[in-house]
N, C-alpha and C positions, 0 to 999 in steps of 0.2 A: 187420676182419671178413673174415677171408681172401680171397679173389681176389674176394669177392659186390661184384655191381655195383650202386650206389645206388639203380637205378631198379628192384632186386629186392625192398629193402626196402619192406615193408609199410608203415612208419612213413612211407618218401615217398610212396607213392604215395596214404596217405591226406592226406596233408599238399596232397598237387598237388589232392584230390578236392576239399578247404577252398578251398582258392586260388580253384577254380573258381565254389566255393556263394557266395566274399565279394567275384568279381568281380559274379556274376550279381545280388547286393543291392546292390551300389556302384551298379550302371544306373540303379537307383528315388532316391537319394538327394536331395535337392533338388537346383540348379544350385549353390546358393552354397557347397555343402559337397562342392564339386568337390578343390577344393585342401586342406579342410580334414580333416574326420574320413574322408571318403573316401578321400581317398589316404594317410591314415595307417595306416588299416585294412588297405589294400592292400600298403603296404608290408611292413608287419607280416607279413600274411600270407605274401607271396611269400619272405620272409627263412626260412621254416619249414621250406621243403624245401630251399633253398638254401643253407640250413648244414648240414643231413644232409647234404646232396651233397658240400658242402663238407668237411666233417670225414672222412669218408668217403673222400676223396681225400687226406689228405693221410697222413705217415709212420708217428702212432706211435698208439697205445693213447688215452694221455691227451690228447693234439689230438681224436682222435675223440668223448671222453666231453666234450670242453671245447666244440665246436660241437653236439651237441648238448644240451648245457644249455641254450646260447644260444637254440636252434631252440624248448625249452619255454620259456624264457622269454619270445619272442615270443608263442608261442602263449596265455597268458596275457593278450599285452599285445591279442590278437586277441579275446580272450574279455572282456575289460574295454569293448573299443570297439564289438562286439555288443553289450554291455548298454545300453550310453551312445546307438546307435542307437536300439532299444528304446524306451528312457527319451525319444527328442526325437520318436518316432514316424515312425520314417525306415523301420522296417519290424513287421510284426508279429511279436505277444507269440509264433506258430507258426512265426515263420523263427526267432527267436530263440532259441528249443526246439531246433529240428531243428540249428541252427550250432553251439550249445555242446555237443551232443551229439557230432555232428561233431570238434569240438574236443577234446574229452572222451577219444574214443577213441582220436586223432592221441597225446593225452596218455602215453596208458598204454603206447601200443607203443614212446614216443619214452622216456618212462621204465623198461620192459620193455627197451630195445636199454642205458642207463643200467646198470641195477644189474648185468644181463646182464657187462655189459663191465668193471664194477669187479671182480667175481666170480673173474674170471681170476687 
């Protein structure tokens, strides 16, 4: 992505804005799902901009389109574990709206920088 610095893309900075929305719902989760879908979720999430970053850094074309796959396919696995919150009632059916939408749009740019970049 020529000399542009990761923290210029769009794609991360909606991805850091996730990060923020799926620490802020981890807070409410029970105690006992500290270690469990909690910090799965968290993980998940923080791996999203941290593979753009990552790919982004490193030398060529195809490393870049290859960390961000990785970065949607988390995001997926973040979009799954919102629902599964959801579903045990760890948060409501309107965070659960407002995160995959979230999600949703991290999507498109993160696949928008994708096709973008096979293009060349």
């Amino acid at each position: 992505m020529g000399g542009m610095n990761y923290r210029d893309l769009i794609a991360w900075q909606k991805s850091m804005d996730l990060v923020d929305e799926i620490y802020r719902l981890t807070r409410q989760f029970p105690p006992e799902e500290k270690f469990g879908l909690s910090n799965q979720l968290r993980r998940a999430a923080v791996s999203i901009p941290s593979n753009i970053a990552e790919g982004q850094g490193r030398q060529s074309q195809a490393e870049l389109i290859r960390f961000l796959q990785i970065a949607h396919g988390s995001l997926r696995e973040v979009e799954t574990q919102i629902m599964i919150a959801c579903r045990q009632a760890y948060i409501m059916p309107a965070e659960e709206k407002r995160t995959l939408e979230m999600s949703a749009e991290a999507g498109r740019l993160i696949q928008g920088l994708i096709n973008k970049l096979k293009q060349r």
